[in-house]
C-alpha positions in Angstrom: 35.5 19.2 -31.0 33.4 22.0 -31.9 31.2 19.8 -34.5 30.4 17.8 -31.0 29.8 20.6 -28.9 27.2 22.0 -31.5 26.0 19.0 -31.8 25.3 18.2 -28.1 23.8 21.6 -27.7 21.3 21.0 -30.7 20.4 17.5 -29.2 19.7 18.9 -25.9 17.6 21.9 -26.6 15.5 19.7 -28.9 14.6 16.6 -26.5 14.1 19.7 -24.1 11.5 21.4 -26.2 10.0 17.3 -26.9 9.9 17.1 -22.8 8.2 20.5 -22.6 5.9 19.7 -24.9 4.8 16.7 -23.2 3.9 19.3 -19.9 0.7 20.4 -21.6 -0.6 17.2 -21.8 0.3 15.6 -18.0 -1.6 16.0 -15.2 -1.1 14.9 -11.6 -4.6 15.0 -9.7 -6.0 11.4 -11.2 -4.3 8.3 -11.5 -6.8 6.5 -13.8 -5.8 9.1 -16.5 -3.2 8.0 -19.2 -1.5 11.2 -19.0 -0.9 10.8 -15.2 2.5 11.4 -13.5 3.8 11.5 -10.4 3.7 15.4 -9.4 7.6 14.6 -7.8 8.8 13.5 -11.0 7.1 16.0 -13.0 8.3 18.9 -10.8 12.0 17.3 -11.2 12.0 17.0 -14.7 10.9 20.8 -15.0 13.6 22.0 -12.1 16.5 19.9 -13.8 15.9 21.2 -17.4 15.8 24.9 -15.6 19.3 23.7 -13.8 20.9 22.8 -17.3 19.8 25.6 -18.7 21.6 27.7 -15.5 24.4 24.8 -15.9 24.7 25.7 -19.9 24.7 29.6 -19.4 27.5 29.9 -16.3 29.6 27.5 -18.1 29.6 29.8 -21.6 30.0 33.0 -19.4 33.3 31.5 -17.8 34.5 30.1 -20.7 34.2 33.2 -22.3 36.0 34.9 -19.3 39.0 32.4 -19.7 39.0 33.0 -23.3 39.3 36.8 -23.2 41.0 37.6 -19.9 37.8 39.6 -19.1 38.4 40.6 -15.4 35.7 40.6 -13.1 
């Protein structure tokens, strides 16, 4: 279980870092240019990889909470 949970994390900070890399590139003022995108979809990509990233952090800190008995 924890060889898939490593694994999943890998995974999905790399095709995070490939999706951020293709930011730099799109633009959403002319739709004649090959790197066009919709400005809706490219502002949801960007706001649901900053969710997962919230998602993946709140998730450690309360497993971590369970795991130790830490009291808030």
């Amino acid at each position: 279980m924890c060889i898939f949970s490593t694994s999943a994390i890998i995974f999905f900070v790399l095709i995070n870092y490939r999706v951020i890399g293709n930011f730099k590139k799109a633009q959403w003022k002319y739709p004649n240019n090959p790197n066009y995108c919709l400005f809706t979809i490219f502002s949801s990509a960007f706001g649901l990889m900053i969710a997962n990233y919230v998602d993946i952090i709140l998730v450690f800190s309360i497993a971590i909470i369970l795991l130790f008995g830490i009291g808030l």
